[in-house]
TORFIGU-207848 format. One record per residue (C-alpha): x, y, z; residue in one letter. Coordinates in steps of 0.05 Angstrom, whole numbers. Layout:
BEGIN
<atom u="X" v="Y" w="Z" rogu="A"/>
...
***
This chain:
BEGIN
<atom u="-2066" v="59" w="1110" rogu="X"/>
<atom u="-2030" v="112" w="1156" rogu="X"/>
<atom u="-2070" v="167" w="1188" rogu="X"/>
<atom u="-2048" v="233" w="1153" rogu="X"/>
<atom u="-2047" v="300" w="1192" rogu="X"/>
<atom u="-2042" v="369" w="1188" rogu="X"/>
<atom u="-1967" v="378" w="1206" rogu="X"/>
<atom u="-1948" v="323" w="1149" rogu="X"/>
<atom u="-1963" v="372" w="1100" rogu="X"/>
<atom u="-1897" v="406" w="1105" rogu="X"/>
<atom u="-1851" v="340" w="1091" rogu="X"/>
<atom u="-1812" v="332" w="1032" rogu="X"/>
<atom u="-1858" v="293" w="976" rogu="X"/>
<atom u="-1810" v="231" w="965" rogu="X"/>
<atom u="-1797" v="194" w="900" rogu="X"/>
<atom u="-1781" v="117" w="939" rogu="X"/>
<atom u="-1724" v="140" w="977" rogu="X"/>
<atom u="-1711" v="201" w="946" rogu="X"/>
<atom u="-1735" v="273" w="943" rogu="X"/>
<atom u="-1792" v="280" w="888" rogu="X"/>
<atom u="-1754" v="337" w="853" rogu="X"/>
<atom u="-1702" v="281" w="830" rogu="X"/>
<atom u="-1766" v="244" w="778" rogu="X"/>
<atom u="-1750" v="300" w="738" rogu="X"/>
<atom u="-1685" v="257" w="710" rogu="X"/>
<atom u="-1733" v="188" w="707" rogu="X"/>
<atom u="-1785" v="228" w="671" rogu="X"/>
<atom u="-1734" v="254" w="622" rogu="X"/>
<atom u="-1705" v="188" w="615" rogu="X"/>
<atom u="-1773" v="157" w="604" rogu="X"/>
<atom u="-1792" v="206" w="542" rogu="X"/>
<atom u="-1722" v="202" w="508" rogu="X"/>
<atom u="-1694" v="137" w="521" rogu="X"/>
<atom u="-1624" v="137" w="513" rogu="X"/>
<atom u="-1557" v="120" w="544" rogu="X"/>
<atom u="-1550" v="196" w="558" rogu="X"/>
<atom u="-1609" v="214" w="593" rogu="X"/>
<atom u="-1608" v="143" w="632" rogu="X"/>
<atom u="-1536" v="171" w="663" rogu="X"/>
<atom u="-1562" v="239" w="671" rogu="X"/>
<atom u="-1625" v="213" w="722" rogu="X"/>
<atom u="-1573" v="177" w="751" rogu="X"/>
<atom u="-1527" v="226" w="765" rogu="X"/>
<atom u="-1582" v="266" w="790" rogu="X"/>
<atom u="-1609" v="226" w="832" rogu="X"/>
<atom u="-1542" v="217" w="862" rogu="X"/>
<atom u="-1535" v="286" w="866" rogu="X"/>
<atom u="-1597" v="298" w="907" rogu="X"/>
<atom u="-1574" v="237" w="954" rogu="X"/>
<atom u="-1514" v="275" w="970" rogu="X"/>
<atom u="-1546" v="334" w="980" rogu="X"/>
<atom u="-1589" v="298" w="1039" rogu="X"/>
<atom u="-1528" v="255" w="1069" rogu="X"/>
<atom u="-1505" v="336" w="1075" rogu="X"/>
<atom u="-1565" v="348" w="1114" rogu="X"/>
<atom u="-1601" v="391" w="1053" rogu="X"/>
<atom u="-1653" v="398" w="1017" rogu="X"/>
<atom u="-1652" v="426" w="945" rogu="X"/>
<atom u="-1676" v="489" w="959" rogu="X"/>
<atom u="-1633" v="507" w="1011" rogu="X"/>
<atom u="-1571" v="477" w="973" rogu="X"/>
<atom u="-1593" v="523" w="922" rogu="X"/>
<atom u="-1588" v="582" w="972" rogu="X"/>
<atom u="-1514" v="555" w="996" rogu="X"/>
<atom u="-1494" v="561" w="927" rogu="X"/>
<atom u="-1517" v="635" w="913" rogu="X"/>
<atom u="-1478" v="649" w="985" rogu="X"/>
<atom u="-1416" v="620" w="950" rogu="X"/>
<atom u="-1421" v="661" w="892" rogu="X"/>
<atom u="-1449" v="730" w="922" rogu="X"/>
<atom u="-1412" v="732" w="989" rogu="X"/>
<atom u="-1443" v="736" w="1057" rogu="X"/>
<atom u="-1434" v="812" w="1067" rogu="X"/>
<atom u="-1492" v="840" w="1029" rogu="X"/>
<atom u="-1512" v="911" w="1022" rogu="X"/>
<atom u="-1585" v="917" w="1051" rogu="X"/>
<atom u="-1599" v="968" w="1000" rogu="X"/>
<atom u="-1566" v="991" w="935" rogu="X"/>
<atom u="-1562" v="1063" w="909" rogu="X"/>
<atom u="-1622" v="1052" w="858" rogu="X"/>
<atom u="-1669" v="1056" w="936" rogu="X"/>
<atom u="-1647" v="1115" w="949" rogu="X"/>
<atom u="-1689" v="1181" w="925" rogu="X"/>
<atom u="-1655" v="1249" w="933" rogu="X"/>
<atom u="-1700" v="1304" w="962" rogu="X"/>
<atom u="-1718" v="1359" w="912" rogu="X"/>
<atom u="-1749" v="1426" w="932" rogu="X"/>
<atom u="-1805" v="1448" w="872" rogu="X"/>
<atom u="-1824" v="1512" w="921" rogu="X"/>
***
């Protein structure tokens, strides 16, 4: 058995070769067996292993996705932040 350290707690939990998050398709397929849900883990799976040929993980691939659909140019603060000054003297 391998020694386990401290700085291994940050990997990436792994389902065989691929990232844990990606059972979620076996699981489904395993409680609803059907020719549906057998394509869907696979496409998910391949999914994810695309993702990591790309060089991400999910969570950042989510974050690449939200900069595709927002924009990089962000305001850093909307009009809602901003309080107006009101003199009760």
């Amino acid at each position: 058995m391998p020694e386990l350290y401290w700085r291994d707690s940050q990997r990436t939990p792994r389902f065989f070769m691929f990232d844990a998050k990606a059972s979620f398709g076996i699981i489904m397929f395993i409680f609803h067996a059907r020719l549906w849900t057998f394509i869907t883990a696979i496409l998910i799976m391949i999914g994810f292993w695309l993702l990591e040929r790309k060089g991400l993980n999910f969570t950042t691939a989510l974050r690449v996705f939200r900069i595709f659909l927002i924009g990089n140019n962000r305001p850093k603060s909307s009009t809602l932040d901003k309080v107006s000054m009101k003199d009760y003297g």
